[in-house]
C-alpha positions as CSV (number, residue, x, y, z in Angstrom):
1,X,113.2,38.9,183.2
2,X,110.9,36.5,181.2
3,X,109.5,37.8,178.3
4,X,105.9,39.1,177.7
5,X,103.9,36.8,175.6
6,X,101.2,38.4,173.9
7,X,98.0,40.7,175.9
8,X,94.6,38.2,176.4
9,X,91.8,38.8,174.3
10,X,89.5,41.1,176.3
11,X,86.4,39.0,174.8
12,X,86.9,35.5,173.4
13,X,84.4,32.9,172.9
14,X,82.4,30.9,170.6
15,X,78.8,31.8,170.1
16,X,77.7,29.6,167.4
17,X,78.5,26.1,166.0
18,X,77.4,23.2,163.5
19,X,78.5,19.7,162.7
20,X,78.9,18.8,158.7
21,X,77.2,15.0,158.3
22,X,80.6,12.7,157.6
23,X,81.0,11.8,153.8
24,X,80.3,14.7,152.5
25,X,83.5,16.8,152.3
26,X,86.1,16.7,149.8
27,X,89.6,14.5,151.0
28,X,91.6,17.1,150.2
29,X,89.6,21.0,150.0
30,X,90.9,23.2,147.0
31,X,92.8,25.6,148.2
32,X,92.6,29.1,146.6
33,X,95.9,30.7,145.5
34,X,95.0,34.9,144.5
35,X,96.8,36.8,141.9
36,X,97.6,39.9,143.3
37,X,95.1,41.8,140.8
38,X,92.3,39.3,142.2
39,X,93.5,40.3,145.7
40,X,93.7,44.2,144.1
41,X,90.0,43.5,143.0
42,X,88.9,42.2,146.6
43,X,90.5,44.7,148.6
44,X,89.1,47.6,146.1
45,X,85.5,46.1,146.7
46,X,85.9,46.4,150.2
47,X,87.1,49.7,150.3
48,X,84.2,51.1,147.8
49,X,81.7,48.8,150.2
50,X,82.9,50.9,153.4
51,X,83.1,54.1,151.6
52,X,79.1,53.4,150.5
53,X,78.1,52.9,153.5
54,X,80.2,55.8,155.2
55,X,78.1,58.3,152.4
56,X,75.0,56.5,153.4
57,X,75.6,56.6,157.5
58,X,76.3,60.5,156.8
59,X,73.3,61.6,154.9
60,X,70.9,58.8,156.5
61,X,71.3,59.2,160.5
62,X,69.7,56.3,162.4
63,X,69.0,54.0,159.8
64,X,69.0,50.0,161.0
65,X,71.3,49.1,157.6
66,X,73.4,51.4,159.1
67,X,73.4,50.7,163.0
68,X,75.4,47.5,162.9
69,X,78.8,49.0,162.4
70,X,78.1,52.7,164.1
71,X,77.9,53.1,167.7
72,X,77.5,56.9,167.5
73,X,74.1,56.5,165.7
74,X,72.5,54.1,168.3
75,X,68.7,55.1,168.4
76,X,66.1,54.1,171.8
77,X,66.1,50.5,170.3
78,X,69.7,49.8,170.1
79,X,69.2,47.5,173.0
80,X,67.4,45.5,170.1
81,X,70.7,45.8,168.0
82,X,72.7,43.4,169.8
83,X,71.6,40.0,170.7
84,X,75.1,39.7,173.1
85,X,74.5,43.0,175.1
86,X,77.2,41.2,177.5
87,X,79.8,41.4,175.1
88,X,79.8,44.9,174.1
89,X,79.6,44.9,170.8
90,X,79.3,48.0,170.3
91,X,82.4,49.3,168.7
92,X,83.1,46.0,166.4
93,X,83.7,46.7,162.8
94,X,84.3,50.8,163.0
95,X,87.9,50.8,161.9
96,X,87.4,50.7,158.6
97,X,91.3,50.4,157.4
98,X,91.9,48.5,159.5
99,X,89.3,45.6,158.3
100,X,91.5,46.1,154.7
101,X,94.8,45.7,156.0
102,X,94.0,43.0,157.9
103,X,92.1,41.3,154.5
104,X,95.3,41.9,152.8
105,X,98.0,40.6,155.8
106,X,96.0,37.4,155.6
107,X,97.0,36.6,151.9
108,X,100.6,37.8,152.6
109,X,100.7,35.4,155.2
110,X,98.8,32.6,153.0
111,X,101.8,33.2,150.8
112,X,104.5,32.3,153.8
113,X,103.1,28.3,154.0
114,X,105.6,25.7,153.7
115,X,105.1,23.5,151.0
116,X,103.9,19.9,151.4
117,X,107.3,18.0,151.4
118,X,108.5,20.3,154.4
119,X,105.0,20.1,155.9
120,X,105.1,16.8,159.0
121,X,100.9,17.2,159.4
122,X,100.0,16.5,155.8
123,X,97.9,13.9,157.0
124,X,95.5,16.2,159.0
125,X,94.9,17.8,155.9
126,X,93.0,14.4,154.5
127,X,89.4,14.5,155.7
128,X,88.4,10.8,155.9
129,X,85.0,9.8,154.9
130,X,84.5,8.8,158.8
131,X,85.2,12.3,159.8
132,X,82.7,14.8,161.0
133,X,83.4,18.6,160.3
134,X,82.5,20.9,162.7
135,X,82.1,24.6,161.9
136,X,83.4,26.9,164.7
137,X,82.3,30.6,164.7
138,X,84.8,32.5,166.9
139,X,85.1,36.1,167.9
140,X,88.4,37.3,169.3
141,X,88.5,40.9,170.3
142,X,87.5,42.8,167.0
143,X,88.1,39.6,164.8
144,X,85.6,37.4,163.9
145,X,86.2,33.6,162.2
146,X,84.8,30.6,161.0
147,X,87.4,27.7,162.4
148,X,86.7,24.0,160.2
149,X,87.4,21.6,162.8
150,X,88.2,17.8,162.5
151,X,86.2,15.5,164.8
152,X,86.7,11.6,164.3
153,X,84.8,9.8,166.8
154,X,86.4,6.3,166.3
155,X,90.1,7.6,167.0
156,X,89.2,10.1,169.2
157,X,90.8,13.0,166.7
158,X,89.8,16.7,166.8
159,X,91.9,19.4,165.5
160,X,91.5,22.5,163.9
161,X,91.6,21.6,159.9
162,X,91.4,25.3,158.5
163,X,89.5,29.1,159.3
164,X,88.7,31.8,157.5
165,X,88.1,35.8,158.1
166,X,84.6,36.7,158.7
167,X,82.9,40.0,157.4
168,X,81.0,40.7,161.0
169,X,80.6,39.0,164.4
170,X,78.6,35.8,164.1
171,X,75.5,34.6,165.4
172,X,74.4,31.4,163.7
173,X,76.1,28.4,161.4
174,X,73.8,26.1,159.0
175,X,75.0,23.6,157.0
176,X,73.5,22.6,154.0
177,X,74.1,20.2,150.9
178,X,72.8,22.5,148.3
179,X,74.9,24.1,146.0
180,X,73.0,27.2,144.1
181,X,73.7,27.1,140.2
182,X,74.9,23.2,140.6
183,X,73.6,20.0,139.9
184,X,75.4,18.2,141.8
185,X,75.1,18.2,146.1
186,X,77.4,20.4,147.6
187,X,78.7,21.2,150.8
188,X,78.5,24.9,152.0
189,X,77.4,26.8,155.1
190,X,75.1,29.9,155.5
191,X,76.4,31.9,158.2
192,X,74.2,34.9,160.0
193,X,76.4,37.6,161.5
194,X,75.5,41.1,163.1
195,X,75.8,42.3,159.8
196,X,72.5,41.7,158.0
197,X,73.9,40.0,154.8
198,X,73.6,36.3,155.1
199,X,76.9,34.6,153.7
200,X,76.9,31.6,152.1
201,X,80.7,29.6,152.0
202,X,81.4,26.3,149.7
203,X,83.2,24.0,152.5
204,X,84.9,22.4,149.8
205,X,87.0,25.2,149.0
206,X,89.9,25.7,152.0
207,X,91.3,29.7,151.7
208,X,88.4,31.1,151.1
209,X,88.7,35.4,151.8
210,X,85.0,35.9,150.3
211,X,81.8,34.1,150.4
212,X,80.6,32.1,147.1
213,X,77.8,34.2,147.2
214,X,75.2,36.4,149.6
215,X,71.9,37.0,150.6
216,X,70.6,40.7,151.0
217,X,72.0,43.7,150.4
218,X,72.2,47.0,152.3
219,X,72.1,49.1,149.1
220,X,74.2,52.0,148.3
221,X,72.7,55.8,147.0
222,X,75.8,56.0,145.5
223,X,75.9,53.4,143.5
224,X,72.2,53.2,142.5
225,X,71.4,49.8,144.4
226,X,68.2,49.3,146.0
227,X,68.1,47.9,150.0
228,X,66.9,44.2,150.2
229,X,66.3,41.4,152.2
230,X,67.4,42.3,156.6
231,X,67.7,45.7,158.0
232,X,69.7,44.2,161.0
233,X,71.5,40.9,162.4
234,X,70.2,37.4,161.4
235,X,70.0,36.1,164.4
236,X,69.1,31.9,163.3
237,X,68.8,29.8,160.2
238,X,66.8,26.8,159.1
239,X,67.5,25.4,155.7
240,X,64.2,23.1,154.5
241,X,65.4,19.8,153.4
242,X,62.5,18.8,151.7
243,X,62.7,21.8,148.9
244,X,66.1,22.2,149.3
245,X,66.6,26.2,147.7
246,X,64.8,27.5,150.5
247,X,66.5,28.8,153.8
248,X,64.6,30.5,156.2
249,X,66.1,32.8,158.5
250,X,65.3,35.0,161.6
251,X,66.5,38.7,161.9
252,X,66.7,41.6,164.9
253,X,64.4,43.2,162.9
254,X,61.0,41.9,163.2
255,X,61.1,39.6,160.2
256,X,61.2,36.2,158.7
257,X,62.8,35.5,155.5
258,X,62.3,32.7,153.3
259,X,65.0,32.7,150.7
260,X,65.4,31.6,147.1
261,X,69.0,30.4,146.9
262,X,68.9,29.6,143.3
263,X,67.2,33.4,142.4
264,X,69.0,35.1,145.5
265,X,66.4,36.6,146.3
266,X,63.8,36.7,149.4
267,X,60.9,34.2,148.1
268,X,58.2,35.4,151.3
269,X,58.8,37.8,153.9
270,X,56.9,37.2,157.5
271,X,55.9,40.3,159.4
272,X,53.5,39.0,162.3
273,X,55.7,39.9,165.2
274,X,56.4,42.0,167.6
275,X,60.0,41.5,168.7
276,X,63.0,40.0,167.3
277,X,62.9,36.4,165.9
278,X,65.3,34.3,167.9
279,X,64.7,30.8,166.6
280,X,63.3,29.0,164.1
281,X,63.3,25.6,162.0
282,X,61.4,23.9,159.0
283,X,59.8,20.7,160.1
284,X,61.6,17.6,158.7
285,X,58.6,16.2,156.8
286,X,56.4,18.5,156.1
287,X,57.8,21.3,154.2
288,X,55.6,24.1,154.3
289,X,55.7,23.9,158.0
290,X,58.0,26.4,160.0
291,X,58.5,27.0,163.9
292,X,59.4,30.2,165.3
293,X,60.5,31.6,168.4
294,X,60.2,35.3,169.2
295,X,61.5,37.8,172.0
296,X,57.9,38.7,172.6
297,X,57.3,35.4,174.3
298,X,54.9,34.1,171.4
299,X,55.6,30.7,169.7
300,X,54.6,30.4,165.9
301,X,53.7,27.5,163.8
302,X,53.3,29.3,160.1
303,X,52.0,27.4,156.8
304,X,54.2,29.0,154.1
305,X,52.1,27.5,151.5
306,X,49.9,30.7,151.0
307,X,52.4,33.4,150.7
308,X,49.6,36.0,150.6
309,X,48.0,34.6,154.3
310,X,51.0,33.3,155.7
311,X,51.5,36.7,158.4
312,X,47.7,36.0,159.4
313,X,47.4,32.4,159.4
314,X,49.8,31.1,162.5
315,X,48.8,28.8,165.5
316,X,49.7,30.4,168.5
317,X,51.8,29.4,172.3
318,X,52.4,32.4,175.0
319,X,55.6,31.5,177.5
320,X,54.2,32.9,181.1
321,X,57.5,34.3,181.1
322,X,60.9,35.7,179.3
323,X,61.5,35.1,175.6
324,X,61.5,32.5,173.6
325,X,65.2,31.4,172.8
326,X,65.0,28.3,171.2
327,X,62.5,26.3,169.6
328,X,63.0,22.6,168.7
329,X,60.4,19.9,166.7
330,X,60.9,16.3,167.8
331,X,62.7,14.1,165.3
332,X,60.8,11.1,165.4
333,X,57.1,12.4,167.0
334,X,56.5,15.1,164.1
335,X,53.0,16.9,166.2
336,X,55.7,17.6,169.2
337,X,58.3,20.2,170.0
338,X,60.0,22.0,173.0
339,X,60.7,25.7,173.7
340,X,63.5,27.1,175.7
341,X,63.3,30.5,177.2
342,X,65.5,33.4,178.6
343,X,64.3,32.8,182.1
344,X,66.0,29.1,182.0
345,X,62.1,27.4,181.1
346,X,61.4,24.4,179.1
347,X,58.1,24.2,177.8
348,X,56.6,20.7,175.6
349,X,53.9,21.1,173.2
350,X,51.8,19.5,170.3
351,X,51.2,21.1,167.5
352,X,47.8,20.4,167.7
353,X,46.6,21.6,170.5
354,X,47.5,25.8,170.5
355,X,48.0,27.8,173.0
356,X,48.6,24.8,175.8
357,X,51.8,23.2,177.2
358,X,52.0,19.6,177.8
359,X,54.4,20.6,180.7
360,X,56.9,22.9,181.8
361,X,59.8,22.7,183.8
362,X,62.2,25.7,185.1
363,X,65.4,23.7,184.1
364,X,68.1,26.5,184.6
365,X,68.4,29.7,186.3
366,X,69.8,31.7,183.4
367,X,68.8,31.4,179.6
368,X,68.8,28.3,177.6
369,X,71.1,28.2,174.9
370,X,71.0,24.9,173.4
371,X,68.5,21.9,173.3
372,X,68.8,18.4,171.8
373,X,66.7,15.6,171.6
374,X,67.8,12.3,171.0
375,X,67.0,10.6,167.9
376,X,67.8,6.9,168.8
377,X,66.0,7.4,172.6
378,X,62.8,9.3,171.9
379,X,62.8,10.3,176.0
380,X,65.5,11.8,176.3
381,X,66.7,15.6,176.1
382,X,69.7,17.4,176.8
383,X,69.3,20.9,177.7
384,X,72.5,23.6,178.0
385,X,72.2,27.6,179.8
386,X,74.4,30.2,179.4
387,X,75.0,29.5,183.5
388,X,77.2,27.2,182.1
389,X,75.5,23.3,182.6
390,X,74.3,20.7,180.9
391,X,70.9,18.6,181.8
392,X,69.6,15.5,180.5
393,X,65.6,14.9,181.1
394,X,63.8,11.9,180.7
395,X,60.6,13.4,179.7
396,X,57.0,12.0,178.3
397,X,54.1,14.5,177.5
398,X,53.3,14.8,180.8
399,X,56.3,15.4,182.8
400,X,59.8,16.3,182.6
401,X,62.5,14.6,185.1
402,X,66.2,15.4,185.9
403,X,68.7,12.8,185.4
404,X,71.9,14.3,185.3
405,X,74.0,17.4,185.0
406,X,77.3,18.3,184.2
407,X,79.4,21.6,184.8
408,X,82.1,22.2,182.1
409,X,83.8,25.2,183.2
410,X,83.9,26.9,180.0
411,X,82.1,30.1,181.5
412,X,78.8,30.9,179.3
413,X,77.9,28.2,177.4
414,X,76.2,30.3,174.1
415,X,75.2,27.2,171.9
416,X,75.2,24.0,171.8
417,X,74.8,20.7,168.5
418,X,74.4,17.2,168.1
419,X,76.5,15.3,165.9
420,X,74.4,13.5,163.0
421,X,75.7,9.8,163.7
422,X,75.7,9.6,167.1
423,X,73.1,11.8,169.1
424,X,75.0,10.8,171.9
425,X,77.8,13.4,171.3
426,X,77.3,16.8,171.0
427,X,79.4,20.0,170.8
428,X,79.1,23.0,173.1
429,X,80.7,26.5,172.7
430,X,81.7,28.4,175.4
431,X,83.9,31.6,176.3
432,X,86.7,30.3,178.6
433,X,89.5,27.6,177.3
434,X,89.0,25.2,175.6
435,X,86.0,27.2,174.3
436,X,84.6,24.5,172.0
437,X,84.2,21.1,173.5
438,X,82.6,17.6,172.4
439,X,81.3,15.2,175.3
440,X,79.1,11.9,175.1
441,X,76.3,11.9,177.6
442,X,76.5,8.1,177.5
443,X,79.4,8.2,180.0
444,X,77.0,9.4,182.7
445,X,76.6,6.0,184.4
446,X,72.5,7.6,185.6
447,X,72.4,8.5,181.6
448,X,72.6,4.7,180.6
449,X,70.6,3.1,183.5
450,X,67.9,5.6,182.9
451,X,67.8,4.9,179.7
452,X,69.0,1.3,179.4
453,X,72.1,2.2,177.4
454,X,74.6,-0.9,177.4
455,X,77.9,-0.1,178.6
456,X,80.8,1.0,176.4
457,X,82.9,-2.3,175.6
């Protein structure tokens, strides 16, 4: 009788992912060996963490701090709660032992590593200045990871470099090279979870069980410390590469954040909408600029200059229908951007003109989950749907057309990037095997005659 291997993850997929620019990372990451009283301290924090916010659940009721990790507390709105309704999310994070043991089982396993002489992959550990990181969110059943992949374009290489243990079910990856107190670039993430602390982890550093630091706070009663920053999940970030201490980021709860990194603390809040804030991102040259997407259908273009005017001042775009799920500028053509929408829409606009649509185009017949333009080929624009497909569009700002398509069989595709070097490769995440995946259009033989692409030597 052959043996039983063990039970398949009942939900398993990637929902969010985000290439690091090659050159940046550290050959060899430090890797982070605990004392067992630092692990003692860690564990203790968590424990007096879940034990606040079990006094607060119990004399609070329905709060929104409180709904992400309850699911007997769910109020009218708790369809707002959870971005991935599909997934059912709704009984992640309640075992609260079980989130310590687990914290404490990782280290003890940390300890079991071979050393280096006994270890025959000691050259995956070198990152080589031509290699891209890519930073993996996974969920697997009740566990939720970041995995650091390898990807080297030029031999072809992708493996799975390192991971660590997330605090909460993740919904967006950033990448940044600003490193808070430093002078000196860095290279950490932000990462937005269901939880509504943003987390903010220095890549550099390999076993990593906590963030380097966080943004937002659910405060404690107990404890004396005050609420700030999200009520509920962040669901996107935009970091502003221009004044590089400011991320923005989106939340369930009605709200945009501009963030501080080097005061942690929330610089402006944005409170003109009606629905959750889906998508956003800081134009690339000018810096006051931001886009945002929201579930109310509205697209809007704020000026964060005047923090006092900024939730009355926005230019305006209505979707005729669904909600807005992503929102993108052009890279090269600053006045221009494209919208994606939950009915499977794309929608091309300029900045100046409000309220009007160059064109739009029902690209997919489920949501779009990922769009791309191309950097080096102003035309062209790859769109992904949670149906599963890829789309490339030769587009101008008058029309959209369909050039090709490709089917990956990785069930819902949920996001999709574009590597920094080459905007002909991008990454997709899906929830069926191999559940990340790279692929270069530019092997679409309609992709390079469209576009007059030479061929591959």
């Amino acid at each position: 009788m052959a043996e039983e291997g063990p039970p398949e993850a009942n939900i398993d997929f990637v929902p969010a992912l985000c290439f690091v620019p090659r050159g940046v990372a550290k050959d060899r990451p430090d890797k982070i060996v605990l004392t067992q009283e630092e692990l003692a301290r860690i564990i203790g924090d968590t424990r007096q963490q879940l034990d606040d916010e079990s006094d607060d659940e119990d004399g609070e009721g329905n709060e929104a701090a409180d709904d992400m990790d309850v699911d007997d507390n769910e109020d009218a709105n708790s369809e707002n709660r959870n971005p991935q309704d599909e997934f059912q999310f709704n009984e992640y994070d309640n075992e609260e032992n079980a989130n310590v043991t687990s914290l404490a089982n990782i280290v003890t396993a940390s300890e079991q590593v071979p050393d280096e002489d006994e270890d025959s992959e000691a050259e995956d550990e070198v990152i080589k200045p031509s290699d891209n990181l890519i930073l993996v969110g996974h969920v697997q059943d009740d566990a939720a990871s970041m995995e650091v992949w390898v990807f080297n374009q030029e031999e072809e290489a992708l493996y799975t470099h390192h991971d660590f243990l997330l605090p909460s079910f993740p919904l967006c990856i950033e990448w940044m090279n600003h490193d808070a107190g430093s002078e000196r670039a860095g290279n950490m993430c932000a990462i937005g979870c269901m939880d509504p602390i943003i987390t903010i982890w220095d890549l550099d550093i390999q076993d990593s069980i906590e963030p380097t630091f966080k943004l937002g706070s659910k405060g404690s009663r107990k404890q004396n410390k005050e609420q700030y920053g999200h009520k509920d999940a962040v669901l996107d970030l935009s970091w502003n590469r221009n004044f590089e201490h400011i991320l923005a980021s989106g939340s369930v709860d009605q709200t945009l954040i501009l963030w501080d990194m080097d005061e942690g603390q929330p610089h402006t809040v944005i409170t003109a909408f009606d629905e959750k804030v889906q998508s956003l991102e800081f134009h690339s040259t000018e810096a006051q600029s931001i886009l945002t997407g929201c579930a109310d259908g509205f697209v809007r273009l704020f000026d964060c200059r005047d923090a006092e005017a900024v939730n009355s001042s926005s230019i305006q775009w209505k979707v005729a229908a669904g909600e807005v799920e992503k929102v993108l500028w052009h890279p090269t053509q600053g006045d221009y951007f494209v919208v994606g929408t939950s009915d499977g829409s794309l929608h091309y606009a300029d900045k100046r003109k409000p309220d009007e649509w160059l064109w739009s185009v029902k690209a997919h017949n489920e949501e779009i989950s990922g769009v791309c333009f191309n950097s080096q080929v102003p035309n062209l624009l790859t769109s992904t749907s949670t149906e599963g497909t890829l789309k490339v569009w030769n587009f101008d700002t008058t029309e959209a057309k369909h050039v090709y398509e490709h089917e990956f069989n990785m069930g819902r595709l949920q996001c999709m990037r574009q590597c920094p070097e080459d905007p002909f490769t991008l990454a997709f995440g899906g929830e069926k095997p191999p559940r990340c995946a790279i692929y270069n259009i530019k092997n679409s033989v309609a992709v390079r005659r469209t576009f007059g692409i030479p061929d591959a030597d």
